[in-house]
VEXDREN-2710 file (C-alpha; in Angstrom, 1 decimal):
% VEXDREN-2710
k/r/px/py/pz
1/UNK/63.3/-22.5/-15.2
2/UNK/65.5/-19.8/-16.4
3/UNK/68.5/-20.7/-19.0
4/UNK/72.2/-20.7/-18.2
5/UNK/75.2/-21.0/-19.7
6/UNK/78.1/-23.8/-18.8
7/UNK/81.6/-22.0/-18.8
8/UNK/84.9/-24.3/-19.4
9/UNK/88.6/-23.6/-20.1
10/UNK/90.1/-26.0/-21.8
11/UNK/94.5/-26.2/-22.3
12/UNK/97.0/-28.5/-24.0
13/UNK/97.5/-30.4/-20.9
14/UNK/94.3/-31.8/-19.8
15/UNK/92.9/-35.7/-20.6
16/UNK/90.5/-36.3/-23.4
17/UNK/88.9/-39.1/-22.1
18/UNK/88.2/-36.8/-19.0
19/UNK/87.1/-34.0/-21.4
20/UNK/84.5/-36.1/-22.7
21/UNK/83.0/-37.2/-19.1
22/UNK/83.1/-33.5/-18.7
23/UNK/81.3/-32.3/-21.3
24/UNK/78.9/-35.8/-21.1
25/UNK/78.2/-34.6/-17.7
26/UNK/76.7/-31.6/-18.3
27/UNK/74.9/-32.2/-21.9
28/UNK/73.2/-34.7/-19.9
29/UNK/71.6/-32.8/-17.2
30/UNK/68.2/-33.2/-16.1
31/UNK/67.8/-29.0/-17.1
32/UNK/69.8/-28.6/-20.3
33/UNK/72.2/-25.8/-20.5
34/UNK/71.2/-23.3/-23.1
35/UNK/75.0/-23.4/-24.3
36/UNK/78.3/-24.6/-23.4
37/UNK/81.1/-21.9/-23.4
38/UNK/84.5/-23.8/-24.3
39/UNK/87.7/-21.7/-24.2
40/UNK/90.5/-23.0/-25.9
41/UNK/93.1/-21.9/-24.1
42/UNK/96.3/-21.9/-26.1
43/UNK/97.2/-24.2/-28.4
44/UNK/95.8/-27.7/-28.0
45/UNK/96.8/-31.1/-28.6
46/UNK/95.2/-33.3/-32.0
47/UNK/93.5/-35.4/-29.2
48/UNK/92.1/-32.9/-27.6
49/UNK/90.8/-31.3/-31.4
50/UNK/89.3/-34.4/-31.8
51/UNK/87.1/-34.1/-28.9
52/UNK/86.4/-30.4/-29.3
53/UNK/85.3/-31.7/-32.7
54/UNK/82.9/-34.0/-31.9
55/UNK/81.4/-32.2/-29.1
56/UNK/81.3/-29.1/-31.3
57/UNK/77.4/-29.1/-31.9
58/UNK/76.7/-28.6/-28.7
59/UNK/80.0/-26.1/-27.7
60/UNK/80.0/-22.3/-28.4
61/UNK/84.2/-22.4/-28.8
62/UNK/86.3/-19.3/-28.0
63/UNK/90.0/-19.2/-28.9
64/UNK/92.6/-17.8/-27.3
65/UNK/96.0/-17.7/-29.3
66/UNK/98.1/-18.1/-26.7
67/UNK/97.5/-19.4/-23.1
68/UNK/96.5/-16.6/-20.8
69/UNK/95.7/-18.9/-17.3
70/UNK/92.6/-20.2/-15.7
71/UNK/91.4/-16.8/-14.4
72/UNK/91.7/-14.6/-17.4
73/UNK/90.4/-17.6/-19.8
74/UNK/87.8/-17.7/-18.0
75/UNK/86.9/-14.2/-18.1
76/UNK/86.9/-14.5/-21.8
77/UNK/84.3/-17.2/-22.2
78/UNK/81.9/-14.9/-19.4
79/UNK/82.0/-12.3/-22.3
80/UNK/80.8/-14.5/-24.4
81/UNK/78.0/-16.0/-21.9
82/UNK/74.7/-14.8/-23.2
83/UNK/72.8/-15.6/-19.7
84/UNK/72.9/-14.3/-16.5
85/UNK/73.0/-17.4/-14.2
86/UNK/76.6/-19.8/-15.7
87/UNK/77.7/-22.7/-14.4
88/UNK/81.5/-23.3/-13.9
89/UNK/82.9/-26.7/-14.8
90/UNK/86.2/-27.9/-14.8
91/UNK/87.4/-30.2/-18.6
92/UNK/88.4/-33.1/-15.8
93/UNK/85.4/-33.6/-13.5
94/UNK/82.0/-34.8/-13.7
95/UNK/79.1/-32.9/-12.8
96/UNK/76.0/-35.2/-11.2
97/UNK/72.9/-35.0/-13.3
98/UNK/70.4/-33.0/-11.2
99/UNK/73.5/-30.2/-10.5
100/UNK/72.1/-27.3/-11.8
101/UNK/68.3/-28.2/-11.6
102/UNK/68.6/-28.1/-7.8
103/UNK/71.2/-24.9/-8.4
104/UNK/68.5/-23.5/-10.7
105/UNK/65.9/-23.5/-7.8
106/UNK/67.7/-22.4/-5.0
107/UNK/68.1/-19.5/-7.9
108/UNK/64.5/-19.2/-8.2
109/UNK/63.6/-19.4/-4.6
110/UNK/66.6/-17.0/-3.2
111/UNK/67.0/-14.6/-6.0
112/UNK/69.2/-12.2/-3.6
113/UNK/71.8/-14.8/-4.1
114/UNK/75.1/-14.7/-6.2
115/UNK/76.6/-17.7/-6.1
116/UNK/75.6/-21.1/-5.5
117/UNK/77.6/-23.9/-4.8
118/UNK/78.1/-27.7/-3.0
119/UNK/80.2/-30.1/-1.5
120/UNK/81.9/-32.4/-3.8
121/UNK/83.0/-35.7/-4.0
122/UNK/86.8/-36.7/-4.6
123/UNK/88.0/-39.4/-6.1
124/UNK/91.1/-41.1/-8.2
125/UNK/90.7/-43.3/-11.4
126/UNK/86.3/-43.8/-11.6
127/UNK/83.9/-41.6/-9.9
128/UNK/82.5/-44.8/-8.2
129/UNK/86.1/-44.6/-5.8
130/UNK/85.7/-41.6/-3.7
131/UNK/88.2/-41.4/-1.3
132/UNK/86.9/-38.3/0.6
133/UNK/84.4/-35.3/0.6
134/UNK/85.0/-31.8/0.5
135/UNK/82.5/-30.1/2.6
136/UNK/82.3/-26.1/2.3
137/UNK/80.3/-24.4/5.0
138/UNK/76.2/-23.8/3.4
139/UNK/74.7/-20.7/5.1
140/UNK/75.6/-17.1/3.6
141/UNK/76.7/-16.0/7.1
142/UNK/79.1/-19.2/7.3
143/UNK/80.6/-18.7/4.3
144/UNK/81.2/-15.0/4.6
145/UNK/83.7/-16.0/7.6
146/UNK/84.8/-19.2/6.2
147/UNK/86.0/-17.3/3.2
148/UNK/88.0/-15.4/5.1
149/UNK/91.1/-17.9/5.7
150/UNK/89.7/-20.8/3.7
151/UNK/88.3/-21.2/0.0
152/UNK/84.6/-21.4/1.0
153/UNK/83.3/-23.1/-2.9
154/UNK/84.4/-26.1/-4.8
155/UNK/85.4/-23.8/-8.1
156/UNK/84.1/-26.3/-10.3
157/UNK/80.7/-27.0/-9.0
158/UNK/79.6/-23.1/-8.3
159/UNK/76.8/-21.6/-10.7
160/UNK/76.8/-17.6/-10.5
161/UNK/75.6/-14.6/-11.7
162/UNK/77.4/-12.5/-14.5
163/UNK/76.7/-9.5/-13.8
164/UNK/77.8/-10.1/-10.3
165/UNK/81.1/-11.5/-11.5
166/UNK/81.8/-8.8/-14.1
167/UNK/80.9/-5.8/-11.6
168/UNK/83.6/-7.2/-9.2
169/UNK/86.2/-6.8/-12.2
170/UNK/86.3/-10.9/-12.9
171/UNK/89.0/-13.4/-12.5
172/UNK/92.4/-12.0/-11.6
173/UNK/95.3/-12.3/-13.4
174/UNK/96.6/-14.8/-10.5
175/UNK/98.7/-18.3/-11.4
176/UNK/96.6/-19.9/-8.5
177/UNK/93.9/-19.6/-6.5
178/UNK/91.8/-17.1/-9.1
179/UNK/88.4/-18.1/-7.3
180/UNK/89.6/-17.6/-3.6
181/UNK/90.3/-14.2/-5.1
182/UNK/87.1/-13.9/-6.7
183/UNK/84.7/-14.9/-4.3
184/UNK/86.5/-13.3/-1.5
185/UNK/86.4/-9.5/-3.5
186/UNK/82.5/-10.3/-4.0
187/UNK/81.5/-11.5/-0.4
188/UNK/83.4/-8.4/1.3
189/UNK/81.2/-6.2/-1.2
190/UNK/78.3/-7.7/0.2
191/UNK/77.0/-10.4/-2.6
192/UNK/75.3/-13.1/-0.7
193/UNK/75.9/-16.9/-1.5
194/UNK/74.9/-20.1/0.0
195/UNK/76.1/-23.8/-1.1
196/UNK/74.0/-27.0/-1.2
197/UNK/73.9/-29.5/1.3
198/UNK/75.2/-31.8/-0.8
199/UNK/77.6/-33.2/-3.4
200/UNK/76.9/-32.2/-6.7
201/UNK/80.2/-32.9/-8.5
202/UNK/82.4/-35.6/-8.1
203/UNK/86.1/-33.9/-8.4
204/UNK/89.1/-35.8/-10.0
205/UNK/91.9/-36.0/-7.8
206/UNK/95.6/-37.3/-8.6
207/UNK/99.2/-37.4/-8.5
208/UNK/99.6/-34.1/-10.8
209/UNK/96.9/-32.3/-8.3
210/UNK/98.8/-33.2/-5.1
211/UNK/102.4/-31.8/-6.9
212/UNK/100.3/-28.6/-7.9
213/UNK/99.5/-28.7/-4.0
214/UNK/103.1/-28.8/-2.8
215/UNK/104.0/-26.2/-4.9
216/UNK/105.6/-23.1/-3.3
217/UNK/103.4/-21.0/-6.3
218/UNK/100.5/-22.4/-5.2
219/UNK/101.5/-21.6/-1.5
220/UNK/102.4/-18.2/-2.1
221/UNK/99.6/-17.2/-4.2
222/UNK/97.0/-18.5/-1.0
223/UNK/99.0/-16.4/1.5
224/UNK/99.1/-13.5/-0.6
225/UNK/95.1/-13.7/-1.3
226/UNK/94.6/-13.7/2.5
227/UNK/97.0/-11.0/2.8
228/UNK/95.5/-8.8/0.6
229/UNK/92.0/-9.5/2.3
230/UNK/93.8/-8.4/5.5
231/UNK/94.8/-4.9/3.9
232/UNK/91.6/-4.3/2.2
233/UNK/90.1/-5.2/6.2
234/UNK/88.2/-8.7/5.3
235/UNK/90.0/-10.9/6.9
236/UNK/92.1/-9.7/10.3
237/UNK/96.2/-9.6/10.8
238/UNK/95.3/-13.4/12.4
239/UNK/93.3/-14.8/10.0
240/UNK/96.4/-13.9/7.4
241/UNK/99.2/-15.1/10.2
242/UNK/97.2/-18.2/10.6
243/UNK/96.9/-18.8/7.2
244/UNK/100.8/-18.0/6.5
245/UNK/102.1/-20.4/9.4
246/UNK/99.5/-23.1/8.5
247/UNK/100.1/-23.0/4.4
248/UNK/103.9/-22.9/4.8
249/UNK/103.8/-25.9/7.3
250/UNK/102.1/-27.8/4.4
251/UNK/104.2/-26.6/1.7
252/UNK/107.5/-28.2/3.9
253/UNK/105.5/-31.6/4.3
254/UNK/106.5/-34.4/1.9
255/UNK/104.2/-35.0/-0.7
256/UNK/102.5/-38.0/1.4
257/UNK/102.2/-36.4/4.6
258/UNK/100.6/-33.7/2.7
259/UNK/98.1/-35.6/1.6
260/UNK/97.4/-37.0/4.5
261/UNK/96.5/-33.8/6.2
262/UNK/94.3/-32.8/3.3
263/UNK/92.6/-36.6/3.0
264/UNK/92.1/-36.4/7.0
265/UNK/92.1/-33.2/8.8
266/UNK/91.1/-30.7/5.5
267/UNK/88.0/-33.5/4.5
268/UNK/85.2/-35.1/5.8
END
């Protein structure tokens, strides 16, 4: 099988006892990654050196003095990714063992395709309580319209090709949202992706992820991605309206309502 590359950003603000079923998660997959990219984003904490140290024979470690973001972190590990095919993971989920064999294959038996993702698995304190599913649409056709109004990948659970990422110009400089923007600029260019019937990654939710949700920055950033699909003629003037009325309506729920809508209209 061919050999890929695991791409993290890591900041002052994650968990390290989530960093460590991160990193765990992927050292132990049933195709090893030929290396682990870890950004240090910034400054971190001395528990979170601590990990990084233990870890560190098994992490190729780029260091960013200060803390540039998610999407332009991210961009600096790619540069440092020696293979074509890299796996995104995010420092505070947990990938499932056979991720990237089965993303690996669907490599090796589509190798038209640019990005390969899955559903994933939400839950709150262990991975054994999920309290809902994410489920993004799987055919390349599906996704190309999905992706139009909605983010059509779990960020964290998407393998993808680098020379794919790095011809569309990479990660944004965006606060939010950097992969909506991402994979959105890439599908309307005509890169083909499909996602896996099936989770592959169980993805941490909690309180801190619901107030990121209810942020007006987080809201703003969306409707200004779906905007600018509109002008560059992706999506239409009503996917962008839709998106506007439907984003804002969340932004003015309460923090429980909100998640409510997410838990039971937005999952499976």
């Amino acid at each position: 099988m061919e050999k890929y590359s695991v791409l993290m950003s890591l900041y002052k603000k994650e968990h390290p006892e989530y960093l460590r079923l991160a990193l765990d998660s992927m050292i132990n997959q049933t195709v090893k990654p030929d290396e682990i990219v870890l950004v240090e984003d910034g400054p971190l904490t001395e528990e979170l050196y601590a990990v990084v140290e233990d870890y560190k024979p098994y992490l190729r470690i780029v260091i960013n003095e200060i803390n540039l973001g998610l999407g332009l972190a991210l961009n600096e590990g790619l540069k440092e990714c020696r293979n074509e095919l890299v796996a995104r993971m995010d420092t505070d989920d947990i990938s499932k063992q056979d991720r990237c064999e089965k993303q690996l294959k669907r490599f090796e038996e589509k190798p038209e395709l640019a990005i390969v993702g899955s559903h994933s698995d939400e839950f709150i304190g262990t991975k054994e309580n999920i309290i809902s599913q994410r489920k993004v649409p799987t055919t390349s056709d599906a996704i190309y319209e999905y992706a139009k109004k909605r983010s059509a990948f779990n960020h964290p659970a998407v393998m993808y090709r680098k020379s794919a990422v790095v011809a569309e110009g990479g990660y944004s400089d965006l606060k939010r949202n950097q992969d909506v923007d991402l994979f959105g600029r890439m599908l309307f260019k005509g890169y083909k992706a499909e996602n896996i019937n099936e989770s592959l990654l169980w993805f941490r939710c909690s309180d801190e992820l619901a107030v990121r949700r209810k942020s007006w920055e987080n809201t703003k950033s969306y409707i200004t991605i779906i905007k600018k699909f509109w002008k560059m003629g992706y999506s239409s003037f009503g996917n962008y309206a839709m998106v506007a009325v439907a984003q804002t309506g969340i932004f003015i729920l309460p923090i429980k309502a909100q998640d409510w809508v997410y838990k039971k209209i937005l999952r499976k």
